[in-house]
KOLVO-900666 format. One record per residue: residue number from 1; residue in one letter; chain; x negated, y, z of N, C-alpha, C in turn. Coordinates in Angstrom, 1 decimal. Each point is the difference from the previous one (the first is absolute). Example, Ala and Ser with C-alpha at 12.3 -4.5 7.8 and 13.67 -1.06 7.14 Angstrom:
2
NUVEX_1_A_A_-13.2_-5.7_7.8_0.9_1.2_0.0_-0.9_1.2_0.0 $
NUVEX_2_S_A_0.4_1.1_-0.7_-0.9_1.1_0.0_0.8_1.1_0.8 $
END
This chain:
64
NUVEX_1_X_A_-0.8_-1.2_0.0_0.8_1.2_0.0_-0.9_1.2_0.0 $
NUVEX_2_X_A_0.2_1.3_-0.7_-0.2_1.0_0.0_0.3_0.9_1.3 $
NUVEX_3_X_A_-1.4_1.1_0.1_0.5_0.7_1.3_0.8_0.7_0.0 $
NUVEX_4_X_A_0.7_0.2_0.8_1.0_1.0_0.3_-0.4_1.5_-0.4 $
NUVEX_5_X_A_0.8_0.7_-0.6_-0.2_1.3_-0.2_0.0_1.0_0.9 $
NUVEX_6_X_A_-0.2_0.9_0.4_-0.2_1.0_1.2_0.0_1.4_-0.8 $
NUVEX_7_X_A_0.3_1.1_0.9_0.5_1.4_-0.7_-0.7_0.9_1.4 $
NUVEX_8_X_A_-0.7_0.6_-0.9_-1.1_1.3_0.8_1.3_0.8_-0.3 $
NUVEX_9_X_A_0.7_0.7_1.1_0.5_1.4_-0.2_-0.8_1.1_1.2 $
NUVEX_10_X_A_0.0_1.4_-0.9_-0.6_0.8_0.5_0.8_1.6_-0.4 $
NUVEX_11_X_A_0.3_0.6_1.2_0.4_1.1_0.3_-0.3_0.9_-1.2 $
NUVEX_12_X_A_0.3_0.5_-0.9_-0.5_1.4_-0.4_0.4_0.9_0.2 $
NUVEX_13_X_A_1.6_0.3_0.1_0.5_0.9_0.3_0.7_0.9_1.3 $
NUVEX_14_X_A_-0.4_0.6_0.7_0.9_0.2_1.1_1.4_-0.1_-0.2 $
NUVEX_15_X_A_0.9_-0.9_1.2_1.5_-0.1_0.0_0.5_0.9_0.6 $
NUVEX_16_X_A_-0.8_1.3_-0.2_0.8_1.3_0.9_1.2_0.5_-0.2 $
NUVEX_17_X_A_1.0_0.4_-0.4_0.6_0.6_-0.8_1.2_-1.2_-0.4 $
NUVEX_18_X_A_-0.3_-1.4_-0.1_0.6_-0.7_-0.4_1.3_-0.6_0.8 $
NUVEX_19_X_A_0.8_-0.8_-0.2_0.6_-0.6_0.8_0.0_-0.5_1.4 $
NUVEX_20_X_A_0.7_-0.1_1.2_-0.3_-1.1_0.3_-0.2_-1.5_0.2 $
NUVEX_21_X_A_1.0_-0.5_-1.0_-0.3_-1.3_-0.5_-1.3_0.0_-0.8 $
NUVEX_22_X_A_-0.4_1.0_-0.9_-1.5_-0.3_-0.4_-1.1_-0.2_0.8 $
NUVEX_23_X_A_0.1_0.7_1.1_-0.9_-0.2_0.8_-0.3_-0.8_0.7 $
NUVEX_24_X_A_1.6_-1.0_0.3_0.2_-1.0_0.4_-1.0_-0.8_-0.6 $
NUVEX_25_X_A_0.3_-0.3_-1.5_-0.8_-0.9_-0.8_-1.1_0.4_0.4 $
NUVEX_26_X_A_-0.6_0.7_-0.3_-1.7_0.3_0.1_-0.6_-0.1_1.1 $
NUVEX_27_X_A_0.9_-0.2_1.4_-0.6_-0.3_1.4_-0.1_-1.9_-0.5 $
NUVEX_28_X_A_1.3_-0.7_0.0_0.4_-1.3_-0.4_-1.2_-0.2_-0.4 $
NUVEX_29_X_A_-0.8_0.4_-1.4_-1.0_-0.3_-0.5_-0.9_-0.1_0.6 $
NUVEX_30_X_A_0.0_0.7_1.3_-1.3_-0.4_0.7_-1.1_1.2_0.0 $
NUVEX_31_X_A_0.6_1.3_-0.9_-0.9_1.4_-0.7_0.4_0.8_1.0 $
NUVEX_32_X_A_-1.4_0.8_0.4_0.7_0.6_1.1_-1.0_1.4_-0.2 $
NUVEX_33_X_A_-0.9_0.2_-0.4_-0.8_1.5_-0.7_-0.2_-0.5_-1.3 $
NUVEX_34_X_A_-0.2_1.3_-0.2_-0.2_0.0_-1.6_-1.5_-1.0_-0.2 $
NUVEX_35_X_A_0.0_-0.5_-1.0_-1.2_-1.0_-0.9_-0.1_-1.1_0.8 $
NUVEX_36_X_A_1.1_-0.5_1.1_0.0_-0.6_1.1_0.7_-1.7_-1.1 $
NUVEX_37_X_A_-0.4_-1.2_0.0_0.1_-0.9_-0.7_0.3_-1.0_0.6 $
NUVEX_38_X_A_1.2_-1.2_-0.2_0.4_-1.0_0.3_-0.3_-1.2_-1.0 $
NUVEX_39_X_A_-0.2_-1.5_0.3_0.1_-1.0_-0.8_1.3_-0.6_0.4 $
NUVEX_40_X_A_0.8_-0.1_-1.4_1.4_-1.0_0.7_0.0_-0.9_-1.6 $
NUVEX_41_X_A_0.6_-1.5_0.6_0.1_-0.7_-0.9_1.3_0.5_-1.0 $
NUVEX_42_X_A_-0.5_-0.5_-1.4_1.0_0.4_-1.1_1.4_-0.7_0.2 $
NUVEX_43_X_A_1.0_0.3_1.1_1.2_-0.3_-0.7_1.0_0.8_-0.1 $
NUVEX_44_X_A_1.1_-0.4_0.1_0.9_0.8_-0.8_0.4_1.3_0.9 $
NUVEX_45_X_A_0.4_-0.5_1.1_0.3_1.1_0.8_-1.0_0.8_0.5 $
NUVEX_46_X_A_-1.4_0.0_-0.1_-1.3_1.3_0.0_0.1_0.5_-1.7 $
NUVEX_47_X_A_0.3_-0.8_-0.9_0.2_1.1_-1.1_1.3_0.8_-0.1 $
NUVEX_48_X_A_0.7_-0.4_0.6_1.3_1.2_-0.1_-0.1_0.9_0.8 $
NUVEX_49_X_A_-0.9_-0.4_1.2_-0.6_1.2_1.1_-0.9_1.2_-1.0 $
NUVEX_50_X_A_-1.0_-0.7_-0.6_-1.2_0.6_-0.7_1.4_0.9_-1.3 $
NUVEX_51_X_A_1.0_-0.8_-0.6_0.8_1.0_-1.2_0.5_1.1_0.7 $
NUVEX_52_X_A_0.4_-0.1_1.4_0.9_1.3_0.5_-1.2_1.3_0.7 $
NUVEX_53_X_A_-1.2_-0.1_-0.2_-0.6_0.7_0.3_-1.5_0.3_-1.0 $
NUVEX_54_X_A_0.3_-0.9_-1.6_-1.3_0.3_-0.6_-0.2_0.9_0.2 $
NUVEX_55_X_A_0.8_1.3_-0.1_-0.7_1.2_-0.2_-1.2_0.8_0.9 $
NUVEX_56_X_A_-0.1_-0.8_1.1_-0.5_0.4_1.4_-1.2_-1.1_-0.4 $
NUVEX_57_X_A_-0.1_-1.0_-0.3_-1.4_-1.3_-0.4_-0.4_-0.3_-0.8 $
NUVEX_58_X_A_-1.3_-0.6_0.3_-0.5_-1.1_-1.4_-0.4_-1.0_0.6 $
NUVEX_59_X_A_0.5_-1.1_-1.2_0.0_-0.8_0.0_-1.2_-1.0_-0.5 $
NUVEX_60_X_A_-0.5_-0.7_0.9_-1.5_-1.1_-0.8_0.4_-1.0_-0.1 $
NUVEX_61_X_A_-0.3_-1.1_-0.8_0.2_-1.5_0.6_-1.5_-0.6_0.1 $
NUVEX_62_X_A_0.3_-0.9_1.1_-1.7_-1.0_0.7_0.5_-0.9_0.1 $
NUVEX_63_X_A_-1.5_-0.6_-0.3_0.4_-1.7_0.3_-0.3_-0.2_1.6 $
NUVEX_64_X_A_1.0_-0.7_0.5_-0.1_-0.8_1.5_-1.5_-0.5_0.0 $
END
C-alpha cells in the first residue's frame, strides 16, 4: 500500500476582519499566527475545512 497523503496548511492571511465561523475554521486547523503551519491527514472533512477558508491558506501536500 501506498503512503498516506498529508496536507501542510499554512496561515497567510490574517482572519481579522473575517467571520466568526472563519475563524473558527482556522483555529480547528490548528493555525493560530500568521506563517504558523499544521500537518493534517488528506481527508474529506480537512478539505472542506481547507475550501471554506482558502483564501486565508496554502496548501502543500507531503509524504507521511
Amino acid at each position: 500500500m501506498g503512503k498516506a497523503k498529508q496536507l501542510r496548511v499554512t496561515l497567510v492571511k490574517s482572519p481579522i476582519g473575517y467571520t466568526k465561523r472563519q475563524k473558527a475554521t482556522v483555529r480547528g486547523l490548528g493555525l493560530r499566527r500568521m506563517n504558523s503551519s499544521a500537518v493534517h491527514a488528506d481527508t474529506p472533512s480537512i478539505r472542506g475545512m481547507i475550501d471554506k477558508v482558502s483564501h486565508l491558506v496554502k496548501v502543500e501536500e507531503v509524504e507521511a
